[in-house]
C-alpha positions in Angstrom: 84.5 176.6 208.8 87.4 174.5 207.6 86.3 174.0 204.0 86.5 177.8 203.3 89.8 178.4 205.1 91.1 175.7 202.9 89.9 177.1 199.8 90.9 180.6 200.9 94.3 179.1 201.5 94.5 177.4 198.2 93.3 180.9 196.5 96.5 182.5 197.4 98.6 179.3 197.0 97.2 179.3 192.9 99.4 182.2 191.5 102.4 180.4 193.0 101.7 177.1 192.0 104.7 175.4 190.3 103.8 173.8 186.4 103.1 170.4 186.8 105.5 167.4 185.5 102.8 166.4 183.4 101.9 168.5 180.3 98.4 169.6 179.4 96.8 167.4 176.8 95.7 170.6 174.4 97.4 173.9 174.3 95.4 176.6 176.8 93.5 173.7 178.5 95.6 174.6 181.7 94.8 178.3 181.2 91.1 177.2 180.7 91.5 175.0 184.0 92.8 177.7 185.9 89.8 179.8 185.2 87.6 177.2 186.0 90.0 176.5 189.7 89.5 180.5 190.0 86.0 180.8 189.7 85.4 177.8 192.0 87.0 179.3 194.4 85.4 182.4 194.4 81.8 180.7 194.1 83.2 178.3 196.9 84.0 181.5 199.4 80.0 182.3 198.7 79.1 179.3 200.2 78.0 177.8 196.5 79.6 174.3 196.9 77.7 173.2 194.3 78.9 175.3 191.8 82.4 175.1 193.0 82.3 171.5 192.8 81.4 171.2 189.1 84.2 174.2 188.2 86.8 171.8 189.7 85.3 168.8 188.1 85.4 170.8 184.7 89.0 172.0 185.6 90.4 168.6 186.1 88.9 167.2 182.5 90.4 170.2 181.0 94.1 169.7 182.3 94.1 166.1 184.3 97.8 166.9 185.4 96.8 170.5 187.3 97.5 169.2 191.0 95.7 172.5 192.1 92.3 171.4 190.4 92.6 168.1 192.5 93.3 169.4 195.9 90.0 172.0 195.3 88.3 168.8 194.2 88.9 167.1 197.1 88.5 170.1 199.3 84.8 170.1 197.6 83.9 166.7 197.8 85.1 166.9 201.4 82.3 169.4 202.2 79.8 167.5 200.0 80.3 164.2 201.8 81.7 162.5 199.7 84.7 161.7 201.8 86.4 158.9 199.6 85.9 160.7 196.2 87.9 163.2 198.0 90.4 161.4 199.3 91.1 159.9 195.9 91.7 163.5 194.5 93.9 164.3 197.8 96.1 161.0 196.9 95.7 162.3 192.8 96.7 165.7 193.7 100.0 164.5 195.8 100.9 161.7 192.7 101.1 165.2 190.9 102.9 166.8 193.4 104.3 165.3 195.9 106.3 168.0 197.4 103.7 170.3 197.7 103.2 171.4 201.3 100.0 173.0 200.9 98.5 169.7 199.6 100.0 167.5 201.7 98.6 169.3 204.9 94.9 169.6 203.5 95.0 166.0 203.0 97.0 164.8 206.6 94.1 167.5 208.1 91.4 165.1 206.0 92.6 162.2 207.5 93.1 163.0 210.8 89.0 164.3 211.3 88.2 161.9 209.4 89.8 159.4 211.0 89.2 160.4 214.7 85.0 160.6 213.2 85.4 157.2 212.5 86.7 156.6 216.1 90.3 155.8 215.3 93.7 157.9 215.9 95.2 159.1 212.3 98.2 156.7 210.6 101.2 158.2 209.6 101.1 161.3 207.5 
């Protein structure tokens, strides 16, 4: 399944995860967002999308400059169906930042399934 590679991917990719150009509004809310990214991910890997959905919702109104947060957002709402909420957080997450590989090919693997679904070939990356 795609979904849980991807968020088995992003698990490893969290540790590593550069600080974000834009600070966290409170002191600890990107500590308290990580958690929240963390357990997602683990609930995620269980096959409880719901859960996993409303841990990154929760992480990204913690800390709304934690790229990470998004791209599980997206990942989530990708599974869920909803397919441009998703792609919203995938463009939100890359805004963040937009060097990061591991972002940037979850989101050109959105577009092209999701683009060859809809019967078209995928734009440019």
């Amino acid at each position: 399944m795609r979904s849980a590679l991807a968020i088995g991917f992003v698990a490893g990719w969290l540790a590593a995860s550069p600080a974000m150009a834009q600070a966290p509004a409170q002191p600890g809310d990107r500590a308290r967002a990580r958690e929240q990214v963390e357990f997602g991910v683990k609930v995620a890997q269980k096959g409880l999308w719901n859960e996993a959905l409303f841990r990154f919702e929760k992480a990204v109104s913690l800390d709304p400059g934690y790229a990470a947060a998004y791209n599980n957002l997206a990942i989530a709402c990708e599974r869920d169906g909803q397919l441009d909420r998703a792609k919203e957080a995938y463009e939100k997450a890359l805004e963040l930042e937009p060097k990061n590989l591991h972002i940037k090919q979850n989101f050109d693997y959105f577009k092209e399934i999701h683009e060859r679904a809809k019967g078209r070939p995928p734009g440019p990356g």
